[in-house]
PDB file of N, CA, C and O in Angstrom:
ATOM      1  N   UNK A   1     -57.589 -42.537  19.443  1.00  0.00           N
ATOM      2  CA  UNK A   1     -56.176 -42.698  19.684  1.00  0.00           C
ATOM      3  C   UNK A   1     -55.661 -43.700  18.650  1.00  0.00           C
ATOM      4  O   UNK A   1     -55.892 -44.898  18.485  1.00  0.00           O
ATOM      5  N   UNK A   2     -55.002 -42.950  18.102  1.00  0.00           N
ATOM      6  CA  UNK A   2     -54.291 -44.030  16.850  1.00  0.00           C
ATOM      7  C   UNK A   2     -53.089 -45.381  16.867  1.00  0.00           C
ATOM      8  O   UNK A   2     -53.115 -46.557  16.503  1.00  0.00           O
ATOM      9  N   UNK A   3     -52.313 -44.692  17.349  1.00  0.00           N
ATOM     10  CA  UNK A   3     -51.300 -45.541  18.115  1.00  0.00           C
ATOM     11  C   UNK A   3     -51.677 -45.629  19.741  1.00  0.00           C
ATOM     12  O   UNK A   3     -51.597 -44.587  20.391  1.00  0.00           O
ATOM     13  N   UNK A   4     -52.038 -46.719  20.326  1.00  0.00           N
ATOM     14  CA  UNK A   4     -51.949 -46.983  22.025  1.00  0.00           C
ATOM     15  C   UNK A   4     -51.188 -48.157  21.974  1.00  0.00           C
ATOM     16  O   UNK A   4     -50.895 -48.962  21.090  1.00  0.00           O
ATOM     17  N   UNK A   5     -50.900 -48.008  23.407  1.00  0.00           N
ATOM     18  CA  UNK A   5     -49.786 -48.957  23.965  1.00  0.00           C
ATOM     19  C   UNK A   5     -50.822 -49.106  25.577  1.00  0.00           C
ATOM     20  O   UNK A   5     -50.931 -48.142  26.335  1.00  0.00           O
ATOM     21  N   UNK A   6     -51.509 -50.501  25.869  1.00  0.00           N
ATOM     22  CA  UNK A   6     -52.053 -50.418  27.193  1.00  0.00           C
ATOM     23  C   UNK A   6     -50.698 -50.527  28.253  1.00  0.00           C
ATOM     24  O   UNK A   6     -49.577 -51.034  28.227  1.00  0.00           O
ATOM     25  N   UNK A   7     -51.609 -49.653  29.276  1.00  0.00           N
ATOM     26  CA  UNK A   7     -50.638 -49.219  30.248  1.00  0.00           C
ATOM     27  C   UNK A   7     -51.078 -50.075  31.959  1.00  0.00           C
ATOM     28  O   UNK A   7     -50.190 -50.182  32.806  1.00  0.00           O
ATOM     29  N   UNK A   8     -52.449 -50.579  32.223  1.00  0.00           N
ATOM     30  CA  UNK A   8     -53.100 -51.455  32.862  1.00  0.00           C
ATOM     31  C   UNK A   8     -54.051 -52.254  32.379  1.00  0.00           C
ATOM     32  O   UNK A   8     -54.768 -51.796  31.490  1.00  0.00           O
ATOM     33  N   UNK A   9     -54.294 -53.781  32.911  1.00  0.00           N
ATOM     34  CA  UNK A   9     -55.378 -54.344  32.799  1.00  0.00           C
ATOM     35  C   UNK A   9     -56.357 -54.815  33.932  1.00  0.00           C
ATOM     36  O   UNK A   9     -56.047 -55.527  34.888  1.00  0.00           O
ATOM     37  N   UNK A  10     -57.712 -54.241  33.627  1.00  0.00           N
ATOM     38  CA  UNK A  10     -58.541 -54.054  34.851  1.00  0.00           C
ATOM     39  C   UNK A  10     -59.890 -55.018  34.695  1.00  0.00           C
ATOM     40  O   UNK A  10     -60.153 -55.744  33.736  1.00  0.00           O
ATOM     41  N   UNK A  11     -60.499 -54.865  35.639  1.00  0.00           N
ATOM     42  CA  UNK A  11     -61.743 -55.972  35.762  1.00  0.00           C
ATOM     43  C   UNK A  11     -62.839 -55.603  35.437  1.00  0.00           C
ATOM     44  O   UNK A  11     -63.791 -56.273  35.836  1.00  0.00           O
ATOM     45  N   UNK A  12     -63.116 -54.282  34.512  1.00  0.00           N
ATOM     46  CA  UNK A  12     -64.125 -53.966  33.956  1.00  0.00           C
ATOM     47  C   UNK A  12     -64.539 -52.557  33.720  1.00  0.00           C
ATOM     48  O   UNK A  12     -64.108 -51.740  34.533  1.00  0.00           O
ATOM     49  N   UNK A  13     -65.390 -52.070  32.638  1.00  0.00           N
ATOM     50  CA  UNK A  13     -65.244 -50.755  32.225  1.00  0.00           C
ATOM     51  C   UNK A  13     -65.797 -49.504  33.419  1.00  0.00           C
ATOM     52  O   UNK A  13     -65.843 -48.305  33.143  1.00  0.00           O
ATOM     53  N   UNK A  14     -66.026 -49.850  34.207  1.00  0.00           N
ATOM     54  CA  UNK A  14     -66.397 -48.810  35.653  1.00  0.00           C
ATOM     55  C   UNK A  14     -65.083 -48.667  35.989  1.00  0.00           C
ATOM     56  O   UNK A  14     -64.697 -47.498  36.016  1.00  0.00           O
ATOM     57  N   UNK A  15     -63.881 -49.930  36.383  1.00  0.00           N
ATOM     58  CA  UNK A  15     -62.317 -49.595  36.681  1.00  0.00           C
ATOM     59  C   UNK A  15     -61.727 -48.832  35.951  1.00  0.00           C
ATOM     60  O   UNK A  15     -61.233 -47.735  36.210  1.00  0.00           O
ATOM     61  N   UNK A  16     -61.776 -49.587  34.702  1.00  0.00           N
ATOM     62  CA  UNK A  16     -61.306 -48.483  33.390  1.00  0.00           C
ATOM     63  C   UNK A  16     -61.895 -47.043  33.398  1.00  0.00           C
ATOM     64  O   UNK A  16     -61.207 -46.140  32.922  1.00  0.00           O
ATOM     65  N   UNK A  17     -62.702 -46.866  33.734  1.00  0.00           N
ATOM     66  CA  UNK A  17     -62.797 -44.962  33.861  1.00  0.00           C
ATOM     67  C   UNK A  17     -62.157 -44.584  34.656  1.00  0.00           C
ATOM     68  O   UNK A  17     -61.283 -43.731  34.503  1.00  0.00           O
ATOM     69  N   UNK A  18     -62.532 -45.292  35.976  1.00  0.00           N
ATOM     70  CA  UNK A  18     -61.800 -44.004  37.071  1.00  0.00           C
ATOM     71  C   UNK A  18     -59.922 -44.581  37.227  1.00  0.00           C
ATOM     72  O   UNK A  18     -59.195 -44.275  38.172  1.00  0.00           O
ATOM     73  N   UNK A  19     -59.557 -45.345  36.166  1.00  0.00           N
ATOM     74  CA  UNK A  19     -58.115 -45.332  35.771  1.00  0.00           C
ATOM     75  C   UNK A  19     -58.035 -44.330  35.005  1.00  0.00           C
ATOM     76  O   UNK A  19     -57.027 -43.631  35.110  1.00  0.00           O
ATOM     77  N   UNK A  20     -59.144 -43.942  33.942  1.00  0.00           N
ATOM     78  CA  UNK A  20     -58.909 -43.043  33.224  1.00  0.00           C
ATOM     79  C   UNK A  20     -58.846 -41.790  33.969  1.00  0.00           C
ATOM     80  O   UNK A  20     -57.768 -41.195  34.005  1.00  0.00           O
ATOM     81  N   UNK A  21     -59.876 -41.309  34.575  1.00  0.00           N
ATOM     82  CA  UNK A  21     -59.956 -40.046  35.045  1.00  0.00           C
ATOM     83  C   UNK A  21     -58.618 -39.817  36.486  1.00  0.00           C
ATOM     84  O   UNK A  21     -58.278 -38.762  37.023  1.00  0.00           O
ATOM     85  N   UNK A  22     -58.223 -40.952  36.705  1.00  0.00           N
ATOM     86  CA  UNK A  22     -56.788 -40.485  37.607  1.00  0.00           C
ATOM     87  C   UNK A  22     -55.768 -40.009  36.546  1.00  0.00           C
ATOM     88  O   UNK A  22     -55.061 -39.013  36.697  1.00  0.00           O
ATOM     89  N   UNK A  23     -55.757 -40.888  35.356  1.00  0.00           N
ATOM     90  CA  UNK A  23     -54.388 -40.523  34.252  1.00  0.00           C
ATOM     91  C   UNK A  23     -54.930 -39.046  33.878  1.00  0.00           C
ATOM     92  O   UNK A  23     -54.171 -38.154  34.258  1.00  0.00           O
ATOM     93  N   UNK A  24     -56.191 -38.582  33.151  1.00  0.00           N
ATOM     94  CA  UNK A  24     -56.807 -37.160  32.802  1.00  0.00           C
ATOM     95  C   UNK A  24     -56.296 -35.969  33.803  1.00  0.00           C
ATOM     96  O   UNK A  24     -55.932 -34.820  33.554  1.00  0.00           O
ATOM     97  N   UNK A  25     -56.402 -36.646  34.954  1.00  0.00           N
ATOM     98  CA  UNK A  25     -56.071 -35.829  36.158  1.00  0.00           C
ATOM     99  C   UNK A  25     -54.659 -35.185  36.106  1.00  0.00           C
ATOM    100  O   UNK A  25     -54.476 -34.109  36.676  1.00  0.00           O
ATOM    101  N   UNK A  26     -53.551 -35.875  35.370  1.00  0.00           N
ATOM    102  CA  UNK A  26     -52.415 -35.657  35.329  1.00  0.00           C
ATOM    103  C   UNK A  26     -52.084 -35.242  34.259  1.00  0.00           C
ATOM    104  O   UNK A  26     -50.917 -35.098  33.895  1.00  0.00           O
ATOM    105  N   UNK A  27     -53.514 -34.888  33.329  1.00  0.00           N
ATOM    106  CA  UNK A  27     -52.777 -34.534  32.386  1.00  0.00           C
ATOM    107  C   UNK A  27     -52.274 -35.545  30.975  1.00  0.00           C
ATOM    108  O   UNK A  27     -51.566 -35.200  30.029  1.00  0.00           O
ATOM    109  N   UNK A  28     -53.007 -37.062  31.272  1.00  0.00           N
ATOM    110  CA  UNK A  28     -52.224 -37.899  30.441  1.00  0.00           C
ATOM    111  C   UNK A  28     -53.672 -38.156  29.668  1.00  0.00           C
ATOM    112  O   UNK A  28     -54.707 -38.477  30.252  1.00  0.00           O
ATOM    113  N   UNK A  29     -53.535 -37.948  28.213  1.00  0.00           N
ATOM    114  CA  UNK A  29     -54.697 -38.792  27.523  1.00  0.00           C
ATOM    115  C   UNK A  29     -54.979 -40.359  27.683  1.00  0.00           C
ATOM    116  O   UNK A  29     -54.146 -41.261  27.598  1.00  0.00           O
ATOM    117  N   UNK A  30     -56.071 -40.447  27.883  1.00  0.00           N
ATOM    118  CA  UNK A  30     -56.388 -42.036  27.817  1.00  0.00           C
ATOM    119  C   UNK A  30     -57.788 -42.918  27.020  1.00  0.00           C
ATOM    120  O   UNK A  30     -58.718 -42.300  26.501  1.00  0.00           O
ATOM    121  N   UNK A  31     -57.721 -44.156  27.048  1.00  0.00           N
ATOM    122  CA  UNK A  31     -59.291 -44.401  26.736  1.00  0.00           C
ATOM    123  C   UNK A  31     -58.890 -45.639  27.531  1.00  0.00           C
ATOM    124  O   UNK A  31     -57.933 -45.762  28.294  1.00  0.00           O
ATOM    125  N   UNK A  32     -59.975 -46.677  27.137  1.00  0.00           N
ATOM    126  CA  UNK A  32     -59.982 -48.141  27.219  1.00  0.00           C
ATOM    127  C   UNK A  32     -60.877 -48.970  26.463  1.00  0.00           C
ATOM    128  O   UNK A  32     -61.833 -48.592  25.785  1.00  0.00           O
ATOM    129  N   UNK A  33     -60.485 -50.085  26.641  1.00  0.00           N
ATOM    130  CA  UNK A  33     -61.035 -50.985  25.805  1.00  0.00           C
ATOM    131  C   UNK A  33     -61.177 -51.689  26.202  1.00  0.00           C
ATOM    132  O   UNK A  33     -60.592 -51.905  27.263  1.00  0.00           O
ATOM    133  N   UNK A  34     -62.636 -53.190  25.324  1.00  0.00           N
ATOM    134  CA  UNK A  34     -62.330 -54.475  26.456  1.00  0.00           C
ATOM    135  C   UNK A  34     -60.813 -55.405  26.076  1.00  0.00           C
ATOM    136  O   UNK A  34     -60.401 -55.307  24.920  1.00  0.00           O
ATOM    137  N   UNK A  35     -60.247 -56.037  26.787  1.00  0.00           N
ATOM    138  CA  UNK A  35     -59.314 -56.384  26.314  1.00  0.00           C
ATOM    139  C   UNK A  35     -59.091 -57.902  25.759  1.00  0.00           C
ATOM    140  O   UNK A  35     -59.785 -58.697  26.393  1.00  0.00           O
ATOM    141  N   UNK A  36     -58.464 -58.384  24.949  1.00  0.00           N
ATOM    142  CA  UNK A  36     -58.352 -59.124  23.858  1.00  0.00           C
ATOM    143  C   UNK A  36     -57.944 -60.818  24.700  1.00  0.00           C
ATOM    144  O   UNK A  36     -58.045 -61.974  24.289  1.00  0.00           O
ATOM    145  N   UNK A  37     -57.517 -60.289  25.877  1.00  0.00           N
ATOM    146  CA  UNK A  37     -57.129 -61.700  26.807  1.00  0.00           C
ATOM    147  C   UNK A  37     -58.817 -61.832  27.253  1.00  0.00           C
ATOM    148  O   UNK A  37     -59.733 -61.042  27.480  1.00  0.00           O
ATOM    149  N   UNK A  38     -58.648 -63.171  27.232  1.00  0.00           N
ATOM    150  CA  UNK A  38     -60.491 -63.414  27.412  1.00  0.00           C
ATOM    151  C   UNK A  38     -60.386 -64.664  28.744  1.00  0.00           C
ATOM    152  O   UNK A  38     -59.665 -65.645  28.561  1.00  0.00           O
ATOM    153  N   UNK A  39     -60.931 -64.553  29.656  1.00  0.00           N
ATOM    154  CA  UNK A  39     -60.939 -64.857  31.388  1.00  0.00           C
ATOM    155  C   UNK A  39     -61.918 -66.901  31.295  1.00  0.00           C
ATOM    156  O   UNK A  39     -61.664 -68.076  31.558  1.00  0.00           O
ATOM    157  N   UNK A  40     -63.099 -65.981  30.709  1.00  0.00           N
ATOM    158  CA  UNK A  40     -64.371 -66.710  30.522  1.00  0.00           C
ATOM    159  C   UNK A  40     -64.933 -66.732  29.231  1.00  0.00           C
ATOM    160  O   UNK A  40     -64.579 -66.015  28.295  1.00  0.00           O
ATOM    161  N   UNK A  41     -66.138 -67.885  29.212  1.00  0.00           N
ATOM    162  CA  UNK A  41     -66.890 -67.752  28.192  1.00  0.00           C
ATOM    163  C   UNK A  41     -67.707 -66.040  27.718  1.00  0.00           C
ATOM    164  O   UNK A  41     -67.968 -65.442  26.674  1.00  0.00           O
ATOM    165  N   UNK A  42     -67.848 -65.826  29.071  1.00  0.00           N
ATOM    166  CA  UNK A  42     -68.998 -64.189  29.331  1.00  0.00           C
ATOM    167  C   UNK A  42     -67.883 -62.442  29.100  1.00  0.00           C
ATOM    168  O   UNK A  42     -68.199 -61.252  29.130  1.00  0.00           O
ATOM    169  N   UNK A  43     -66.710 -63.093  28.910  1.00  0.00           N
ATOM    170  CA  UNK A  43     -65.875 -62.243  28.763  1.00  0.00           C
ATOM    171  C   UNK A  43     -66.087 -61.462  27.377  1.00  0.00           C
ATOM    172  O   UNK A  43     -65.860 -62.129  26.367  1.00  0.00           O
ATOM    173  N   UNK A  44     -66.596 -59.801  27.160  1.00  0.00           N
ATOM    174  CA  UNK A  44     -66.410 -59.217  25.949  1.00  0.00           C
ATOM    175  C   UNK A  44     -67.743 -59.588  25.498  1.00  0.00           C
ATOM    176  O   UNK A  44     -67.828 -59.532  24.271  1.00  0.00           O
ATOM    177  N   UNK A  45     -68.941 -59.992  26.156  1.00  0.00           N
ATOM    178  CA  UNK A  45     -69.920 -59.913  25.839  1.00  0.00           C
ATOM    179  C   UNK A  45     -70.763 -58.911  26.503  1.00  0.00           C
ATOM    180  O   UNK A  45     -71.193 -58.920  27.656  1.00  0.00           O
ATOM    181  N   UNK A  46     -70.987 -57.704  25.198  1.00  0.00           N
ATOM    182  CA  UNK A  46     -71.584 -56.625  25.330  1.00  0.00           C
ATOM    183  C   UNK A  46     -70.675 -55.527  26.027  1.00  0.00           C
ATOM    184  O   UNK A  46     -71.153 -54.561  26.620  1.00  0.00           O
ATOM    185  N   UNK A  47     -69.089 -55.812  25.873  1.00  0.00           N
ATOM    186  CA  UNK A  47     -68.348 -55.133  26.790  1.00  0.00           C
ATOM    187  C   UNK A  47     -67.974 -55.153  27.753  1.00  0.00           C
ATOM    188  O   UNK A  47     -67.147 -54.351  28.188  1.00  0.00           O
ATOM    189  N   UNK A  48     -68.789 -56.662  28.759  1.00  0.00           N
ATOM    190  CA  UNK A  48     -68.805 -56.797  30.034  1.00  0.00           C
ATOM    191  C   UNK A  48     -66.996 -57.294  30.231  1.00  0.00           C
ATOM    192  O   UNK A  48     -66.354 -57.598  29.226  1.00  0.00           O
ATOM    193  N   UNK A  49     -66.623 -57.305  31.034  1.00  0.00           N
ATOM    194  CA  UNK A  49     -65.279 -57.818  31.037  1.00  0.00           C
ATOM    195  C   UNK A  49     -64.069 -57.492  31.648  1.00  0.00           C
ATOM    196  O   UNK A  49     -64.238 -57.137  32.815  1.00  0.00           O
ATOM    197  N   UNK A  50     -62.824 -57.485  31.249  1.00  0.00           N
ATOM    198  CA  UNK A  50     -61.751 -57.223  31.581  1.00  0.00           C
ATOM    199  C   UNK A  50     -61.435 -56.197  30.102  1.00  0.00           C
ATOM    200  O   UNK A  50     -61.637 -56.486  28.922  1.00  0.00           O
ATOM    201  N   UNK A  51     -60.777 -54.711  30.809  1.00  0.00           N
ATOM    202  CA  UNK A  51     -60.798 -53.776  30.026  1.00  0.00           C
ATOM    203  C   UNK A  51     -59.317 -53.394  30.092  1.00  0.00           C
ATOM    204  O   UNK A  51     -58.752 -53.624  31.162  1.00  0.00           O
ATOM    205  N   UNK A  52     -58.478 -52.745  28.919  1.00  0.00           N
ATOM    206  CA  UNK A  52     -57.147 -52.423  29.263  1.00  0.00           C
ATOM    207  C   UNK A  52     -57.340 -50.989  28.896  1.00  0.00           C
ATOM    208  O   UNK A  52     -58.008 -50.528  27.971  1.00  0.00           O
ATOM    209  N   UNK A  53     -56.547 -50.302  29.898  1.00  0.00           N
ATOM    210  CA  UNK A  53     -56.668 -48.671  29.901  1.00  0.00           C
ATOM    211  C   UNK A  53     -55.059 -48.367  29.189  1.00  0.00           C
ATOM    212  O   UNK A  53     -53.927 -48.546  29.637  1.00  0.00           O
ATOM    213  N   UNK A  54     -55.540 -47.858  27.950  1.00  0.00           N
ATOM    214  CA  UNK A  54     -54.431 -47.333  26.765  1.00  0.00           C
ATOM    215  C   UNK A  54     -54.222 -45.793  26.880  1.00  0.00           C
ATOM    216  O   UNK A  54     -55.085 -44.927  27.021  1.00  0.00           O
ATOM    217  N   UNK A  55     -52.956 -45.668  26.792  1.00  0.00           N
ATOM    218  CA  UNK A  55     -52.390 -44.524  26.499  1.00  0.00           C
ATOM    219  C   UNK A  55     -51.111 -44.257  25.020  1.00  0.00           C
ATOM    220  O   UNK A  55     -50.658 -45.141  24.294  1.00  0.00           O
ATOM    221  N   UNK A  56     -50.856 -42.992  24.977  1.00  0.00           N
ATOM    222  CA  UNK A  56     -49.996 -42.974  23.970  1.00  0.00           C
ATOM    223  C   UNK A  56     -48.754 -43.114  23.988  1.00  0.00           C
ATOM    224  O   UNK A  56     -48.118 -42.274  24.625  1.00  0.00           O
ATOM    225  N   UNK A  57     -48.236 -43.889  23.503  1.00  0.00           N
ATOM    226  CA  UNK A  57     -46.750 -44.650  23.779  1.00  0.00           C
ATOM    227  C   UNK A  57     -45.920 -43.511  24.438  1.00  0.00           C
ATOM    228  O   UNK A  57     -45.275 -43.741  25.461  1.00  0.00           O
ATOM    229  N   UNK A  58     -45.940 -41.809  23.630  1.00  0.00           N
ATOM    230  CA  UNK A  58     -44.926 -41.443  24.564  1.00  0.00           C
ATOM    231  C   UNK A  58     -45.292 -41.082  25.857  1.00  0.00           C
ATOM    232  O   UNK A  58     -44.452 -40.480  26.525  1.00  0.00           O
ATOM    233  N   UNK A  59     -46.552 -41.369  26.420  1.00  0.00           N
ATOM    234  CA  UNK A  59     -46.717 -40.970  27.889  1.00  0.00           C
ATOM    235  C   UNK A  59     -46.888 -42.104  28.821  1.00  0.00           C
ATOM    236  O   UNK A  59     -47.208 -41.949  30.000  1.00  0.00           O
ATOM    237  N   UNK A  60     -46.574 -43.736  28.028  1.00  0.00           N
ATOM    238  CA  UNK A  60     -46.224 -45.039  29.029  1.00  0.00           C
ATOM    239  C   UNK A  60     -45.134 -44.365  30.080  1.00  0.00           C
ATOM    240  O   UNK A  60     -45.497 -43.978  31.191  1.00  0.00           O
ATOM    241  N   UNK A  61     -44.265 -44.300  29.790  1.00  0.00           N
ATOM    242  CA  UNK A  61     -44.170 -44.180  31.342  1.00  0.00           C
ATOM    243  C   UNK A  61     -44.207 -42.863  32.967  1.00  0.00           C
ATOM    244  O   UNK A  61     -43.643 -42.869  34.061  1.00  0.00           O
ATOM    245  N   UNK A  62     -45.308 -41.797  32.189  1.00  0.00           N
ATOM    246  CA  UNK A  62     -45.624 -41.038  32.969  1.00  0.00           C
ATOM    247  C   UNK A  62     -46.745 -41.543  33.600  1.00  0.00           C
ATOM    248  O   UNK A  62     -46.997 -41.432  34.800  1.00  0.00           O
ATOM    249  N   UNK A  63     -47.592 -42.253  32.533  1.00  0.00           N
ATOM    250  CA  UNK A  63     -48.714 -42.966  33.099  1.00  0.00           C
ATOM    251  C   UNK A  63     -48.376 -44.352  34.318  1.00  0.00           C
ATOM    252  O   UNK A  63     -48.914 -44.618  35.394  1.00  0.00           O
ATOM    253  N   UNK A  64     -47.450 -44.899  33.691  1.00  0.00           N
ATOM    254  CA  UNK A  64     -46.828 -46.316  34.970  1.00  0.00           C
ATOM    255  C   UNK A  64     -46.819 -45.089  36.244  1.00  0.00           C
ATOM    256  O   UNK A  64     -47.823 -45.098  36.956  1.00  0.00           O
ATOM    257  N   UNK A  65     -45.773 -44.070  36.556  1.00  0.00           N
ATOM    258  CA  UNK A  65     -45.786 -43.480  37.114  1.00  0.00           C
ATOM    259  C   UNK A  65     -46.663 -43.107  38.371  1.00  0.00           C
ATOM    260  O   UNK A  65     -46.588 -43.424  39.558  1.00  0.00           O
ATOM    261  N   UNK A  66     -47.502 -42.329  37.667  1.00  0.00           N
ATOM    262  CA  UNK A  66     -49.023 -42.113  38.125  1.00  0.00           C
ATOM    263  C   UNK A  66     -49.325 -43.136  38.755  1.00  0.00           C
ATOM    264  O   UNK A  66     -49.396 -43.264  39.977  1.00  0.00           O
ATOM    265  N   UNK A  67     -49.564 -44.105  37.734  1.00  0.00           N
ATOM    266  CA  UNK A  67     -50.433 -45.428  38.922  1.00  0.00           C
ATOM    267  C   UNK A  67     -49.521 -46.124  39.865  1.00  0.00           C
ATOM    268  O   UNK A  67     -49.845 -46.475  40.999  1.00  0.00           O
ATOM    269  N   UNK A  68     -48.625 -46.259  39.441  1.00  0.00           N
ATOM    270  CA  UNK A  68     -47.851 -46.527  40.974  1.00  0.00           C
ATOM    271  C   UNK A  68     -47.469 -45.777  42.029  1.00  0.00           C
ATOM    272  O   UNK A  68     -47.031 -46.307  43.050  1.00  0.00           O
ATOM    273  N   UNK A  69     -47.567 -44.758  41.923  1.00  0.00           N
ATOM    274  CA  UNK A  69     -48.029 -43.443  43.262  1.00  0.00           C
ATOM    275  C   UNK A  69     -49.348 -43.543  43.456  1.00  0.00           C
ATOM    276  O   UNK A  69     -49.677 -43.075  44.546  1.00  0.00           O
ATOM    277  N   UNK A  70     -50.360 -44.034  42.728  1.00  0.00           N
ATOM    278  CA  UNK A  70     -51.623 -44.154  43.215  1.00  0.00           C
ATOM    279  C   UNK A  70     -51.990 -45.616  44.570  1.00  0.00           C
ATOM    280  O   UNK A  70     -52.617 -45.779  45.617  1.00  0.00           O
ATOM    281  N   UNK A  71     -51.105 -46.370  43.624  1.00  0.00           N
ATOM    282  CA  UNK A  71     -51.230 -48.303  44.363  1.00  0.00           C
ATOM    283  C   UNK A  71     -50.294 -47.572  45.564  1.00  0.00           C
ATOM    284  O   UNK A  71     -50.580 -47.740  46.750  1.00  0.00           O
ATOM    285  N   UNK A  72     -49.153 -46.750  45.143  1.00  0.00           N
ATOM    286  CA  UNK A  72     -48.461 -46.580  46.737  1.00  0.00           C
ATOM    287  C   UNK A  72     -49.414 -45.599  47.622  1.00  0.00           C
ATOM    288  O   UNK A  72     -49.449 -45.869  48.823  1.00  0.00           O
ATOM    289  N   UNK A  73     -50.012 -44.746  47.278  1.00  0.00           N
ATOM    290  CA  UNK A  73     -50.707 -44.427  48.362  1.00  0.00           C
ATOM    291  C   UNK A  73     -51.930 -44.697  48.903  1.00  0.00           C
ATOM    292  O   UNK A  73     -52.437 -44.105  49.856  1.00  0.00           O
ATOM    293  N   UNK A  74     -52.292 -45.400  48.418  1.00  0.00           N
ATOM    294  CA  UNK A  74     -53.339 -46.510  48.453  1.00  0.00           C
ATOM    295  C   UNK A  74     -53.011 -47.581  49.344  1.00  0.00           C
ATOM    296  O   UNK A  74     -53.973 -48.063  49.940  1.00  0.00           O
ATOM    297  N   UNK A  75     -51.958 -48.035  49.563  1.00  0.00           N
ATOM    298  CA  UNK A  75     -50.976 -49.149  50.347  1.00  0.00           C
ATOM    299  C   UNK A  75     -51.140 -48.413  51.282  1.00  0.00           C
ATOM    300  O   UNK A  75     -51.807 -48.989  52.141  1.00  0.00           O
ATOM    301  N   UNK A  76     -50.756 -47.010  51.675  1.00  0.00           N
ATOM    302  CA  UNK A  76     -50.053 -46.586  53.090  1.00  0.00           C
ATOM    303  C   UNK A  76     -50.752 -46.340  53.724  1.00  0.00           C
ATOM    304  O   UNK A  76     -50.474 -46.284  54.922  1.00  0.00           O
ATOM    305  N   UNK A  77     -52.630 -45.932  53.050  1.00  0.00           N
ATOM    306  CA  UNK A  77     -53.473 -45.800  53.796  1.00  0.00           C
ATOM    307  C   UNK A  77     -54.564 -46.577  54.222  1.00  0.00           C
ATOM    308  O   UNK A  77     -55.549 -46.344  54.923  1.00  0.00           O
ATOM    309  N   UNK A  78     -53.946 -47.999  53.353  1.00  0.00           N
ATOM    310  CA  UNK A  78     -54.755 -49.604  53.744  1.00  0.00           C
ATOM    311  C   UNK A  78     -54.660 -49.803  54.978  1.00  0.00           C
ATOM    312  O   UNK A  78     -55.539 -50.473  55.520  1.00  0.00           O
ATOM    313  N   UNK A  79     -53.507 -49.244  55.793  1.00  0.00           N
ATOM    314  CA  UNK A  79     -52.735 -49.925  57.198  1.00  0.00           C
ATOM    315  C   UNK A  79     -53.564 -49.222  58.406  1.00  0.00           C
ATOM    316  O   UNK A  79     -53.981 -49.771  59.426  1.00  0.00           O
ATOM    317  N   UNK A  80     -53.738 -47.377  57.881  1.00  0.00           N
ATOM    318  CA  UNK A  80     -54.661 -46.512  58.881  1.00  0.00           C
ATOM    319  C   UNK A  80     -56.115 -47.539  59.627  1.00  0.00           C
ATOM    320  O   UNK A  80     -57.070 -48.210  59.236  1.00  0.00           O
ATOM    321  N   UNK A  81     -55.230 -46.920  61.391  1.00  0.00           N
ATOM    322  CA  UNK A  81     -56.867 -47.224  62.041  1.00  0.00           C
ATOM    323  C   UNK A  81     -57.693 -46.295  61.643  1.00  0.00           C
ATOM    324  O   UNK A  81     -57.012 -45.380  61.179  1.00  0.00           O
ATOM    325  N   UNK A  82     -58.979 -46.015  61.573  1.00  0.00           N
ATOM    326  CA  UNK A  82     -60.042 -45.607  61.771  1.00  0.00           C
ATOM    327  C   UNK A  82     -59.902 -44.674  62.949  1.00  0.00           C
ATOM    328  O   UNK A  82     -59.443 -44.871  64.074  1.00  0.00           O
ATOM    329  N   UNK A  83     -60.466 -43.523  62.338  1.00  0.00           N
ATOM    330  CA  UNK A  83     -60.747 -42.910  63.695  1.00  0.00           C
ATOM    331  C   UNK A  83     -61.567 -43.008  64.792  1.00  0.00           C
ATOM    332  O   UNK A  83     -62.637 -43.402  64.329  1.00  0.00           O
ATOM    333  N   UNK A  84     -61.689 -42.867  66.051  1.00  0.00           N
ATOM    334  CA  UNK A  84     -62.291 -43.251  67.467  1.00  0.00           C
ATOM    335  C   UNK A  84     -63.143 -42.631  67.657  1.00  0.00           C
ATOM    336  O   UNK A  84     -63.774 -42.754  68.707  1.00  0.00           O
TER     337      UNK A  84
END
């Protein structure tokens, strides 16, 4: 991806996939990377880290999109009891 614009920043490259594979899901190209804000000393060593999931500028905001229908339905089903 030549031009990216990150669209989230996450807590490590296992998050960063399955951010990716929800955006793929829709249809939106993505990758990630580790990202350049550094937490700790251990940060970006060997990749370990905080990763930002990039997309291509013109699909920022289909991708915001996406993940905020994801965090919202994710919210509505934080509240569900369990079934009996």
């Amino acid at each position: 991806m030549d031009e990216a614009v990150a669209v989230k920043r996450v807590a490590d490259e296992f998050e960063a996939d399955l951010v990716c594979g929800l955006l793929r899901s829709a249809g939106i190209e993505c990758g990630h990377r580790p990202t350049e804000q550094i937490d700790s000393a251990y940060d970006n060593f060997a990749d370990v880290g905080p990763h930002e999931v990039i997309v291509h500028p013109d699909d920022l905001a289909a991708a915001r999109e996406v993940l905020a229908d994801a965090e919202s339905a994710d919210a509505e089903t934080a509240g569900d009891e369990p079934p009996e």
